[in-house]
C-alpha positions as CSV (number, residue, x, y, z in Angstrom):
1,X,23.3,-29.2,36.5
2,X,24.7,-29.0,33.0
3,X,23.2,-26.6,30.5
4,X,22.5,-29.3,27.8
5,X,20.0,-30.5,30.7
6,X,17.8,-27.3,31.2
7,X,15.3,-27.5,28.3
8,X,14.9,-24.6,25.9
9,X,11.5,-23.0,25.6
10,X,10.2,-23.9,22.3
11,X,10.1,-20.1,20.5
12,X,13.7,-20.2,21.0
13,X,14.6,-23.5,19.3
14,X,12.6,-22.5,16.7
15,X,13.8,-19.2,16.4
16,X,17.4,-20.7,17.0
17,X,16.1,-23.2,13.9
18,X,15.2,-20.4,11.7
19,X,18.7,-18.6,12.3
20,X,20.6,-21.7,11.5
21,X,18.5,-22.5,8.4
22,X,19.0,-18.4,7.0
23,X,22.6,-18.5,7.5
24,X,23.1,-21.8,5.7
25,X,21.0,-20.6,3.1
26,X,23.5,-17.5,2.4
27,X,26.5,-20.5,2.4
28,X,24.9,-22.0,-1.1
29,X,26.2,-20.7,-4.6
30,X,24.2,-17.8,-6.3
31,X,23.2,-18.9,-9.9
32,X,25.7,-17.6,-12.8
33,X,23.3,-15.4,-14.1
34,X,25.8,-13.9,-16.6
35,X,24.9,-17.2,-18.3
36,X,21.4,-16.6,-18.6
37,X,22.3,-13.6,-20.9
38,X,22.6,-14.4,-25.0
39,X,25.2,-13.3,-27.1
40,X,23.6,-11.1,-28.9
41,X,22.4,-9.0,-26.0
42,X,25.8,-8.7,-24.3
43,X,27.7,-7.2,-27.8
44,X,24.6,-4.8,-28.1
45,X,24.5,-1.2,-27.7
46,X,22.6,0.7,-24.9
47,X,19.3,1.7,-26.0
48,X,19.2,5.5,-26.6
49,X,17.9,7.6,-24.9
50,X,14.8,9.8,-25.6
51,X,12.6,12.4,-24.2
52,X,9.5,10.9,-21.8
53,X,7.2,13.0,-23.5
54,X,7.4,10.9,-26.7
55,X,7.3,7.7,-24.1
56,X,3.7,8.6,-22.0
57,X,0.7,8.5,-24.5
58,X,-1.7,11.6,-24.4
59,X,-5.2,11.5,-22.7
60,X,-7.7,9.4,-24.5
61,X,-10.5,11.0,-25.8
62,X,-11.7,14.7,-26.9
63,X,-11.8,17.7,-25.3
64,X,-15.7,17.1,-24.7
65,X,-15.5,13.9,-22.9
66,X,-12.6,15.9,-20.3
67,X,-15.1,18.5,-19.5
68,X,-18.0,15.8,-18.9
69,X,-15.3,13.7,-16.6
70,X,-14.3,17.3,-14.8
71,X,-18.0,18.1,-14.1
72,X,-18.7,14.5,-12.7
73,X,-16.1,14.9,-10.2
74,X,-16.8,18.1,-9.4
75,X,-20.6,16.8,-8.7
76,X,-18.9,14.1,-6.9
77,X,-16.8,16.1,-5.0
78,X,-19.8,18.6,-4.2
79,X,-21.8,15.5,-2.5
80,X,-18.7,14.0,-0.5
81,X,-18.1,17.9,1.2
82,X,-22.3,17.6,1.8
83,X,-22.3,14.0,3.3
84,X,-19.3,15.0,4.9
85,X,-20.8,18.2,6.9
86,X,-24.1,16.3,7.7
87,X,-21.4,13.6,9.8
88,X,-20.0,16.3,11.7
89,X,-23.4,17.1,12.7
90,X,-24.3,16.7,16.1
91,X,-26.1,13.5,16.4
92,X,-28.9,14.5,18.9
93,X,-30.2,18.1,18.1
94,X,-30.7,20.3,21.2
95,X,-34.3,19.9,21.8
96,X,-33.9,16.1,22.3
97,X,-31.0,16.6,24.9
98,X,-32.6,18.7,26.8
99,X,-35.2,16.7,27.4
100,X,-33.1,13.8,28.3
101,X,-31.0,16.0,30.6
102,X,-33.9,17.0,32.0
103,X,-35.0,13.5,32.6
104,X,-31.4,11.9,33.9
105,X,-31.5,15.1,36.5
106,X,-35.0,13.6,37.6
C-alpha cells in the first residue's frame, strides 16, 4: 500500500492547508511604504524634545471637588471592607448546625 492511498484525517489537511497558505503568504511583496511618506515629511527635522510634565494636563477641577472624590472612595472603600467581612462569615451560625448535627446523628 502506497502512502498517497492511506487518507489523511481531516485536522491535518487542514492544518497542512493553513501551513501552506502562511508560508505563501510571506513569498508576496511587502508594500513600499517609503512611498507612502511625502516630501516634506522626509526633509523635516525631528520633533524636539520636551519635558512630560508640560505634555500631561493637570487634574480637572479645584481642590474642593478632590477632597469630595477622596471621601467618596474612602466611603466606598469602607462598604466594600464591610460587605467583604459579612462574606467571610460563616454561612450557618452555630446554633443552626448544631441542631442539624444533632439531627443527621439521629
Amino acid at each position: 500500500m502506497f502512502l498517497s492511498e492511506v487518507p489523511m484525517p481531516p485536522t491535518r489537511t487542514a492544518l497542512i492547508s493553513a501551513l501552506i497558505a502562511v508560508c505563501l503568504t510571506g513569498c508576496g511583496r511587502a508594500p513600499e511604504l517609503d512611498a507612502t511618506i511625502p516630501d516634506g515629511l522626509r526633509t523635516a527635522d525631528f520633533p524636539a524634545l520636551v519635558p512630560i510634565e508640560t505634555l500631561i494636563d493637570p487634574l480637572p477641577g479645584s481642590l474642593e471637588q478632590s477632597e469630595i472624590e477622596l471621601q467618596k472612595l474612602q466611603i466606598r472603600h469602607e462598604n466594600l471592607r464591610s460587605r467583604a467581612n459579612r462574606l467571610n462569615r460563616p454561612i450557618v451560625d452555630e446554633q443552626t448546625r448544631a441542631r442539624m448535627r444533632a439531627g443527621v446523628a439521629g
